[in-house]
N, C-alpha and C positions, 0 to 999 in steps of 0.2 A: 431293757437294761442289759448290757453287756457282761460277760464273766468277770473282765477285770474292772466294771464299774461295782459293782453287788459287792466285790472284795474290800475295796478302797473303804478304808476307815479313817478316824482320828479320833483322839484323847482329848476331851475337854477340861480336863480340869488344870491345866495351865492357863492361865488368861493370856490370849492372842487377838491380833487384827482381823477381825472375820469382815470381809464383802459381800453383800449381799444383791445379787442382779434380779433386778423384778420385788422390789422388797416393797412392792405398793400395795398385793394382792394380800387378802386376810389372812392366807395361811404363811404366809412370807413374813407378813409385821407380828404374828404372834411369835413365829420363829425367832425375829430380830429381838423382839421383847425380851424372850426367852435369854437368849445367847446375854443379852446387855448386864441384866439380871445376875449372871452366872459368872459377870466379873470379866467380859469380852470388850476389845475396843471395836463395835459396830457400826459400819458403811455401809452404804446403797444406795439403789439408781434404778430407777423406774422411765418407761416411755412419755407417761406423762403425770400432772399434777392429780392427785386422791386425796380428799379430808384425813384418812388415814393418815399421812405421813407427818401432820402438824404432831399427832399425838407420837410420833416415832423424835420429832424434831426436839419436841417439849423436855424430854427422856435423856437428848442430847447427844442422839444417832445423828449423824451427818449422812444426808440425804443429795440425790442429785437430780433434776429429772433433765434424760435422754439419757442417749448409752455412747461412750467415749471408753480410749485407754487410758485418758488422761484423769478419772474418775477416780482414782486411788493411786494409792503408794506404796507398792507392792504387799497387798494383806499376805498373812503367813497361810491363810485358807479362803480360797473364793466358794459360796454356795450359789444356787441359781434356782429359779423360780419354773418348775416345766416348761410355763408358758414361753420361756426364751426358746427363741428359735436356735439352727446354728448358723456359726457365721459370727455371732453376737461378737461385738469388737474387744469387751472386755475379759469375756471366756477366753477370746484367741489370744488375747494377752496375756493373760493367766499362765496359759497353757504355753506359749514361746518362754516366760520365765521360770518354767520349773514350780509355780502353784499350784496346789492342790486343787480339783475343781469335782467337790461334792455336789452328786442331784439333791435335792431336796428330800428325799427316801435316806440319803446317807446320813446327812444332818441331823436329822430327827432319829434314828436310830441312833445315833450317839447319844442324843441328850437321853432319849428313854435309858440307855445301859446305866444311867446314873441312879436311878431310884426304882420302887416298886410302881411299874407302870399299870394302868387302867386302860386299857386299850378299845375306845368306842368305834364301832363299824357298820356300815348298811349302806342302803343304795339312796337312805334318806332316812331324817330321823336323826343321826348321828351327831351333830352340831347342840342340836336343842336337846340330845340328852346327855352330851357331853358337859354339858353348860349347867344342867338341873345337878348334877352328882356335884359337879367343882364347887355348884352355889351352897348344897344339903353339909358337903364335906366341910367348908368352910364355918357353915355358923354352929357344927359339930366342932369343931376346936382341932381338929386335925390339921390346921393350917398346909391344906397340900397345893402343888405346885399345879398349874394347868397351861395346856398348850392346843389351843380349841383355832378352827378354821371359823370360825364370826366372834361379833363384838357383845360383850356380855351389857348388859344395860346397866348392872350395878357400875363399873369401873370404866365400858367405854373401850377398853378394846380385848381381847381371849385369849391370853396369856399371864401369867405370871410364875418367878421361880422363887420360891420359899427353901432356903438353905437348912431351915433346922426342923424340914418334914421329911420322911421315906416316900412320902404318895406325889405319884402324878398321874392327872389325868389327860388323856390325849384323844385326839380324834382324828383317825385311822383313814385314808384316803384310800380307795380303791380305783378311783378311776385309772390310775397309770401302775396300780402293783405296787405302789410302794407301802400300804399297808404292812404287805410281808415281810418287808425288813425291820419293822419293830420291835423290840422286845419288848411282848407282853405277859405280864403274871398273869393279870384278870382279864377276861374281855366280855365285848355285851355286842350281840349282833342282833341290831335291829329291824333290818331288810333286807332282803336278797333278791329285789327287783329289777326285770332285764333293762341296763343300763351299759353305757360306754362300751356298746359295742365296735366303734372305730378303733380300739384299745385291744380289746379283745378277741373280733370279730365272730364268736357265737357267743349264745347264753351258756352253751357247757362249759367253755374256760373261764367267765366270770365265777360260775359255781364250783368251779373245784379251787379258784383261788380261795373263795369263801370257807370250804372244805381245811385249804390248807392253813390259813389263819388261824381258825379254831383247834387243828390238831398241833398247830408250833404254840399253842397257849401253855403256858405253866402250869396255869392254874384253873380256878374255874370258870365256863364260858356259859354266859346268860342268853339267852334267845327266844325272841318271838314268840312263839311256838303254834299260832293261829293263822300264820299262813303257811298257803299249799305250797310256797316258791324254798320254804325254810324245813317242812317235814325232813328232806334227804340229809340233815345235819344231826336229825335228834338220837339219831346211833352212836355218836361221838360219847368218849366217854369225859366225865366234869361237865358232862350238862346241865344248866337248870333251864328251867322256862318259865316265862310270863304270859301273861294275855287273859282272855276272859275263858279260856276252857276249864273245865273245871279240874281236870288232868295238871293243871299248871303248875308248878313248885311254886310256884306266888303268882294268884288270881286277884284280878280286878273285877270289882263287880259295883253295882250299883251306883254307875256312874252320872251323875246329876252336872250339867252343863248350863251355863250364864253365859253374857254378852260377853265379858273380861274374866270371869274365872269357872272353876271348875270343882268339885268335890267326888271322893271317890273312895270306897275300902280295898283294903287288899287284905287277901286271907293267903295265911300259909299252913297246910299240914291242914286242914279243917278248921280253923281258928283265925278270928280278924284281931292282925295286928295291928290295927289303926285307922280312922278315917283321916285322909290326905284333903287341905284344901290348898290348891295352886293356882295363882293368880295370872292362869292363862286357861284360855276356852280351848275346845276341840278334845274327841275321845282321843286324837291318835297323839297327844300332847302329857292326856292322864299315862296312856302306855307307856311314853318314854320316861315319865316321873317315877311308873312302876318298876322300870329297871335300874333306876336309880337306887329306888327304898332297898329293893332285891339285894346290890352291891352292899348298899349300908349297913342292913341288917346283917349279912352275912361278913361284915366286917367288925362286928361286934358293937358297933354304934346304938344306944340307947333309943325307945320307939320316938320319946320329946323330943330328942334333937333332931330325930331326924322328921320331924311334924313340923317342927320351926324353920328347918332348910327349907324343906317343900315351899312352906308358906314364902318365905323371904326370895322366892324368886320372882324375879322381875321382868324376866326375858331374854329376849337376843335378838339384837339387830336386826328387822327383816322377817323377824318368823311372827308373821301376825302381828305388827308392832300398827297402833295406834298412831297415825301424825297428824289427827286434827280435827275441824270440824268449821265449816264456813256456809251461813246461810242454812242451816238445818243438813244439813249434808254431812256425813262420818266419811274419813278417809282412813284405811288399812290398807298395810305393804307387806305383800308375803314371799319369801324365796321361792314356795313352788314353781316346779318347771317340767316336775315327771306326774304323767297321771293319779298316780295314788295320792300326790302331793297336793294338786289339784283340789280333787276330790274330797280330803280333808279336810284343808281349808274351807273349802264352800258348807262343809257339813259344818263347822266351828263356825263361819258368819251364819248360819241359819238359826244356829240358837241364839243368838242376838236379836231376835226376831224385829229386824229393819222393817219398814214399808216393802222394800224393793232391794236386793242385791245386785248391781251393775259390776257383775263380772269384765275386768279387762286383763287379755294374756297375752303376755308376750312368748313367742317359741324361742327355746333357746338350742342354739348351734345349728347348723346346715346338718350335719350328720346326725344331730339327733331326731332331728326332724322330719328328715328321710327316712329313718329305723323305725318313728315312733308315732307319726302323725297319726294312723287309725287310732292306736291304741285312746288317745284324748277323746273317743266318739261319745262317751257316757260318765264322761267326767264335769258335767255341767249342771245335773239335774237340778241343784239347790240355786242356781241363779234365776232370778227374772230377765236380767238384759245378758248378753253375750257379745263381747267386743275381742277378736283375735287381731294382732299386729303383725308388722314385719317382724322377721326374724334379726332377733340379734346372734349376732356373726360368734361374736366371744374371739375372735381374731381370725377365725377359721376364712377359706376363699369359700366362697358361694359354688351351687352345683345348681345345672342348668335344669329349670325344671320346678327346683322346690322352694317352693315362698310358705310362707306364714297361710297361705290360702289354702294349703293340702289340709290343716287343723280346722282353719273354719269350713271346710267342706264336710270333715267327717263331724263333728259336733253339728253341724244342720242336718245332717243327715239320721241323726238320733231324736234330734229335738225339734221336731217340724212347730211344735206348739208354740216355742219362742223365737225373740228376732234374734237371729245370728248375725252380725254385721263383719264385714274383714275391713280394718283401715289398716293401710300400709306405710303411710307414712305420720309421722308427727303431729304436725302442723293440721293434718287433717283429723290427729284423732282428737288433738286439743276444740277443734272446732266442733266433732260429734260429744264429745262430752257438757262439752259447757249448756249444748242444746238439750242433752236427753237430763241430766242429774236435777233433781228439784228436793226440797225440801223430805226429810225423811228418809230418804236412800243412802244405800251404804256405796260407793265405791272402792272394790276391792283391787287391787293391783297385784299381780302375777307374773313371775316370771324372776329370772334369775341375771336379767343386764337391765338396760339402764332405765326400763320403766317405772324404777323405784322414786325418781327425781319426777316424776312427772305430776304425784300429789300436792308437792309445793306448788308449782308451777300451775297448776289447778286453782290451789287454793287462794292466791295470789291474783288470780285473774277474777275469781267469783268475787272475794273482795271487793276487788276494783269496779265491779259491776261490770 
């Protein structure tokens, strides 16, 4: 981000023409939600058609897919989705008539300057615990505003703006830095695992952004405090922490885990304030619920409301979302895509205790892939089958060299006991599934593109016999 982009502001509280370029992506239609909500006449234009955009159309955002000049009529402010490249034909339009042409870091700093922001952040984690606090706040009667990167399962998609609350919750993007232009009162840092190093290119500048988030916080900053990646933060001052040390300013303990949900206490100060049940599996799911309670409580919210929030969550899009079951066969779809992500997940389907878990991953990004393929070598242990894919691109160009085969190379290299298999294409992996899956096995789907759509397309075909 340039000096004279960082500067570049605007005042939302006049209702204006805002366009949105790339408004297909989660954290673009939450944006678009957000602005519509707020009394904005909202437009956009995406490369191609996303189920998303029905729910944008429904709302009565005018939507376009492909990118033209001819896609609006002069908005009084164009925003744009990172993923736009330059060149884009309607930023160049924009920009030849004197419109304003906010990143996505400036947009969302505006909306935050409007209220008492909650500022969610990590290298993962951040989505699904920005989603637990919005769900807890909510049936706490706070009616507060949220502006989350995935689709919450109560409402269908991760925004909404509440005119007659002070609170919003947000979730803080790190991969491009624009976290830092947020104004946040509160914040809760859940990870600080080497990630988007393309962005950054070492781990020390990822960490001292992290660094510097927590020190431009207001107010109080919640944190992990059980990983080694997050120790060099706990000197900040306004810290709390969570996790199961017993050092924690709010401990989790005695965590008891199901196929679909979870129970859990947290103690603070020596003293259990509650047993938590949340109607989602996985310890690292109880954690982010813990830094939920942490905010609540420390908001002054009563322990039953916030026992009833817990409970009344439902999920979020993709993070361990249930889509079916055909022929004795379970199908789960999970966003991981970074090892610890992984890792989780597969520990969350094992207490499900399936016959068999058929792990399938897809890699995501060329560059990530390159940075990060070792690291996935011991991120499988809780699967019986192991299926690695091609790399989804995410739009990036390919680098000579790295396939989806660098991941299943280092995972066989850990697990000589199981089959590692690499399908690289589709079509071929529809044909090893239908032959390996049988009655009792869970198949689990991984990855962060398009191998979320490939359950249906599974279950559909088992059907069909």
């Amino acid at each position: 981000m340039t000096e004279s982009e960082r500067h570049l502001s605007v005042d939302l509280d006049t209702p204006a023409s805002i366009h949105i370029v790339g408004i297909g992506g989660a954290g673009m239609r939450s944006i678009a939600n957000v602005l519509a909500d707020m009394g904005h006449d909202v437009s956009g234009s995406d490369l191609k058609y996303s189920p998303g955009l029905d729910q944008l159309r429904s709302k009565g955002i005018s939507v376009t897919i492909g990118h033209s000049k001819s896609n609006f009529a002069n908005p009084k402010i164009l925003t744009k989705s990172t993923a736009i490249p330059e060149g884009n034909p309607e930023v160049i339009a924009a920009l030849e008539a004197g419109i304003p042409v906010l990143t996505r870091a400036q947009i969302m700093a505006a909306i935050t300057a409007k209220k008492n922001s909650i500022v969610v952040a990590g290298t993962h984690g951040k989505t699904t615990t920005s989603s637990i606090l919005s769900v807890l706040l909510s049936v706490a009667d706070t009616e507060p505003s949220f502006l989350i990167g995935g689709d919450l399962n109560e409402i269908g998609c991760g925004a909404l703006w509440n005119k007659t609350s002070d609170l919003l919750v947000v979730e803080g993007d790190e991969s491009d830095g624009s976290f830092l232009e947020l104004n946040s009162d509160i914040s809760i840092i859940t990870s600080v695992e080497s990630d988007h190093l393309a962005y950054y290119k070492d781990e020390s500048k990822l960490k001292e952004a992290f660094r510097e988030f927590a020190t431009k916080t207001k107010g109080l900053v919640y944190l992990y405090g059980d990983s080694p990646e997050t120790q060099y933060l706990k000197d900040l001052p306004n810290i709390r922490t969570y996790g199961e040390a017993l050092s924690s300013t709010y401990q989790i303990r005695n965590y008891k885990g199901k196929r679909f949900a979870s129970c859990f206490e947290i103690v603070s100060e020596g003293k259990v304030i509650g047993t938590f049940d949340l109607a989602s599996p996985g310890f690292h799911n109880a954690l982010n619920a813990t830094a939920a309670v942490a905010v609540a409580v420390d908001l002054g919210l009563s322990i039953e409301k916030i026992k009833k929030g817990i409970s009344q969550f439902a999920g979020v899009a993709r993070r361990f979302q249930y889509r079916g079951e055909v022929n004795g066969v379970s199908f789960i779809d999970d966003y991981a895509h970074l090892p610890t992500e992984v890792e989780s997940a597969l520990e969350a389907a094992k207490e499900g205790k399936w016959n068999r878990i058929i792990a399938v991953f897809q890699p995501h990004r060329f560059t990530r892939t390159n940075d990060l393929a070792p690291a996935f070598a011991d991120c499988f242990q809780d699967a019986n089958e192991i299926v690695i894919t091609g790399i989804y691109s995410a739009g990036e160009k390919a680098i000579p060299g790295v396939t989806g085969k660098l991941v299943a190379d280092a995972v066989a290299s850990k697990t000589t006991a199981k089959s590692v298999r690499y399908c690289e294409h589709r079509e071929d992996l529809i044909m090893l599934l239908r032959e390996l899956l049988v009655e009792g096995d869970l198949c689990l789907t991984l990855g962060a593109g398009d191998l979320t759509n490939i359950a249906d397309q599974l279950m559909g075909e088992l059907e069909d016999g």
